[in-house]
VMD Tcl script that draws the C-alpha trace (Angstrom):
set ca {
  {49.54 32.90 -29.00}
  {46.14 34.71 -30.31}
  {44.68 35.54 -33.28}
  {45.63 39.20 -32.38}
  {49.29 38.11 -32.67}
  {49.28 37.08 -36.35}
  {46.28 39.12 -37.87}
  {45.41 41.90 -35.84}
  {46.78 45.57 -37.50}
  {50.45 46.68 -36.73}
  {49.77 48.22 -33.42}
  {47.93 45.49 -32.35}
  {50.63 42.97 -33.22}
  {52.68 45.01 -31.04}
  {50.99 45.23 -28.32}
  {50.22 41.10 -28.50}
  {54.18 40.80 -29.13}
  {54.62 42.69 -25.75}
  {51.77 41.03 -23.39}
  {53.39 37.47 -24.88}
  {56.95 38.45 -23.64}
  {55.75 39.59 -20.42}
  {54.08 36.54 -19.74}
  {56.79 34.66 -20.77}
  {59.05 36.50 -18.57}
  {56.64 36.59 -15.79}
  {55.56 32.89 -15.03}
  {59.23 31.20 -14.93}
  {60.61 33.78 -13.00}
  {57.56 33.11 -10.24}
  {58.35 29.68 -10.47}
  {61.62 29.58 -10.07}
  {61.54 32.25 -6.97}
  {58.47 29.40 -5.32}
  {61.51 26.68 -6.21}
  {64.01 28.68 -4.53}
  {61.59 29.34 -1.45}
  {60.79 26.05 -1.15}
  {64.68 25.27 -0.95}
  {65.64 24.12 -4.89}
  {68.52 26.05 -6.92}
  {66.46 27.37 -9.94}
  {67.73 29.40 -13.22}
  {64.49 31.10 -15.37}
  {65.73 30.27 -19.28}
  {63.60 32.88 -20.66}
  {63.24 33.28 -25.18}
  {65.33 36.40 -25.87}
  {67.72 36.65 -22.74}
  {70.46 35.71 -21.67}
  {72.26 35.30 -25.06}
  {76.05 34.96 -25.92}
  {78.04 35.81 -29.28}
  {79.28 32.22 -30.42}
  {81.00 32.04 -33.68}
  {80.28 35.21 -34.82}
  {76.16 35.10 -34.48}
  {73.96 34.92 -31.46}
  {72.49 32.71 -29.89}
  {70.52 31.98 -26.53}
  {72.12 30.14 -23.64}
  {69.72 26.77 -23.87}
  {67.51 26.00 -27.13}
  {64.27 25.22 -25.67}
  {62.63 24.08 -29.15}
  {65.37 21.47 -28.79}
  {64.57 21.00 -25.26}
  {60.84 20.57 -26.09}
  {61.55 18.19 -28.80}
  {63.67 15.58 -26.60}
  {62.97 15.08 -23.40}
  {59.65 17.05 -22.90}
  {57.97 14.99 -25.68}
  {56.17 18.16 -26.30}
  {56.44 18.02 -30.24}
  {59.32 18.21 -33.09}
  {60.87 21.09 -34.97}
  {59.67 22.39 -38.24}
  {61.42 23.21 -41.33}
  {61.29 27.01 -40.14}
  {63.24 25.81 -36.93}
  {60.24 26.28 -34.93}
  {58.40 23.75 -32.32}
  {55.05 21.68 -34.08}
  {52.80 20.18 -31.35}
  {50.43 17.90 -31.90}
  {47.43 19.63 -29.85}
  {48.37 23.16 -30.68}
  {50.09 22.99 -33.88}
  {53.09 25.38 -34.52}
  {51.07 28.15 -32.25}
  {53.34 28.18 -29.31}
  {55.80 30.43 -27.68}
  {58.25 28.71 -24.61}
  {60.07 29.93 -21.90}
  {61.80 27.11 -18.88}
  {62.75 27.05 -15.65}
  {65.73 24.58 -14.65}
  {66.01 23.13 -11.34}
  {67.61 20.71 -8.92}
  {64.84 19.43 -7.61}
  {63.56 15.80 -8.82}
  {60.46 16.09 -10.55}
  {58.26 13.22 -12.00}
  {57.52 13.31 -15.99}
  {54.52 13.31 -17.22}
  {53.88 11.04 -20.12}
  {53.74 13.16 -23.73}
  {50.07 13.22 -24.71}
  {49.94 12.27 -28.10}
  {52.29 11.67 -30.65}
  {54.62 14.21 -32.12}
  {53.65 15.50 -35.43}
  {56.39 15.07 -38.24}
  {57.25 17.85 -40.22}
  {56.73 17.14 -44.05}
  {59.40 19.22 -45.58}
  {56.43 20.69 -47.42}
  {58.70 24.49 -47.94}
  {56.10 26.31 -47.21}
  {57.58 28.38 -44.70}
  {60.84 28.75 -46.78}
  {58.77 30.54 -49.28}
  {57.05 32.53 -47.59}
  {60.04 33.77 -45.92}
  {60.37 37.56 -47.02}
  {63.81 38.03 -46.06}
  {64.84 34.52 -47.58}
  {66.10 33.43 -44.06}
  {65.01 29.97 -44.14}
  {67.63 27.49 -45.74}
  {67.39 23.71 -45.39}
  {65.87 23.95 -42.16}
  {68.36 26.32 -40.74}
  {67.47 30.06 -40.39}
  {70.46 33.02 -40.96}
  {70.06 35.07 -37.73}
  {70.86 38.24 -39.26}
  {68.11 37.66 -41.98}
  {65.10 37.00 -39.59}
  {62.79 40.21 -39.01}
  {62.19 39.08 -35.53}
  {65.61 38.10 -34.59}
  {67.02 41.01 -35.50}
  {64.95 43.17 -33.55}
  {66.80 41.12 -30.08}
  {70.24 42.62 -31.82}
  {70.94 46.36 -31.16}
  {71.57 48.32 -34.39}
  {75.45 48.72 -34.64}
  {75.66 44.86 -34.24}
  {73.85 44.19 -37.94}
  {76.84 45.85 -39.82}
  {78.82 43.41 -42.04}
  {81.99 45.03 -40.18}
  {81.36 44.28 -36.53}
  {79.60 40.56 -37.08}
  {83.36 40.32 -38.90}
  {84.85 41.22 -35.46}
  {82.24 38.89 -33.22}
  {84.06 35.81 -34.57}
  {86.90 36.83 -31.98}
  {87.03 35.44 -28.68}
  {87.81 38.66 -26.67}
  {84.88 41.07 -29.06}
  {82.41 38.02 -28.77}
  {82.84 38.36 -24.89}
  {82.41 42.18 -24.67}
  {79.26 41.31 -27.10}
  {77.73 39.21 -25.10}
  {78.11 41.04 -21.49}
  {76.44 44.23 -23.88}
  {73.77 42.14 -24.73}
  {72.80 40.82 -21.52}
  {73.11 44.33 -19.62}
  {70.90 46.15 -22.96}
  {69.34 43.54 -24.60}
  {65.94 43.99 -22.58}
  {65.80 48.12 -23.68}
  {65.20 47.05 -27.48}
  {62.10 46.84 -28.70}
  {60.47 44.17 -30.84}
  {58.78 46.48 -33.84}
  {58.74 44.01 -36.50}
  {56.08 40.91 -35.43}
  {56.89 38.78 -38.66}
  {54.39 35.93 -38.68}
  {54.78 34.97 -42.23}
  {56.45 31.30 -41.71}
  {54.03 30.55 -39.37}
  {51.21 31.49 -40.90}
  {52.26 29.73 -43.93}
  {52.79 26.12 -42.29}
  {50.15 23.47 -42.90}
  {50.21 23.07 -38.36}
  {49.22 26.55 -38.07}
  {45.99 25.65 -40.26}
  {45.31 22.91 -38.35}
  {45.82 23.77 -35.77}
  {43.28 26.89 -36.01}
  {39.98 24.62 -37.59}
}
mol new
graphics top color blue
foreach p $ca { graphics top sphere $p radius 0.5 }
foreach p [lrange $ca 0 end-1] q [lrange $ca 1 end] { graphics top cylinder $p $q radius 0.2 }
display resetview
């Protein structure tokens, strides 16, 4: 992530918001297709898609900040439910590729920073969507902004709770997901957290 991304004007957040996804998109696709040419059954686990209606919210199919934390060794999660490493702070945006193919880990390089329940980000929430370390979905600026329109009304999240509606949901997602457009690039939780400071001296 750049400066651009959290302090440049509106249409500059924007545009950062955009380059960031297509990189994210970019690079684990490429890798998986060199995996697959190579022989090795790959699957790119990009941030936004592919998602699925669980339990009447949505969710992606593989947390990577979860991934990141455990096995990776590439940091811990934050009050705001977002990844803190210790070399770049809380300034980081992931993607994955998963594979068949045996691959040696590489030792973490330092260790992970511990989140000091400081609320910070909780307060600096604008929509309130930060609770205990658990963020409401349909609260988040940037969330929302993954979840077409007709899907925010109190009516049809009623509806997603149901097997058969959270299946149709899902298979609309993943086929129109990609055509919505990120407008809102709400930094605010990040900006507020003591990693992002330190991470930018």
């Amino acid at each position: 992530m750049t400066d651009r991304y959290f302090f440049g004007t509106p249409g500059e957040k924007r545009e950062e918001t955009k380059r960031l996804k297509e990189v994210l998109k970019s690079v684990p696709l490429a890798l998986k297709d060199r995996l697959e040419s190579e022989g090795s059954s790959s699957v790119a686990i990009l941030p936004s898609l592919p998602l699925k209606v669980e339990g009447g919210t949505v969710r992606g199919l593989l947390s990577l900040k979860h991934c990141a934390r455990g096995d990776a060794g590439l940091g811990t999660i934050g009050g705001n439910t977002l990844p803190i490493n210790p070399e770049f702070g809380n300034w980081l945006a992931l993607a994955a590729v998963i594979t068949e193919r045996e691959i040696k880990a590489s030792p973490p390089p330092l260790s992970p920073p511990e989140c000091t329940r400081c609320n910070q980000c909780v307060e600096a929430c604008p929509a309130g969507a930060i609770h205990e370390g658990f963020v409401t979905i349909m609260a988040c600026r940037n969330l929302m902004d993954y979840i077409p329109c007709p899907l925010l009304f109190p009516l049809v999240r009623h509806t997603l709770q149901r097997k058969k509606s959270a299946r149709i949901t899902t298979a609309f997602l993943n086929r129109f997901g990609s055509l919505v457009g990120n407008q809102v690039t709400c930094t605010a939780c990040i900006t507020a957290c003591p990693y992002f400071h330190k991470q930018r001296r």
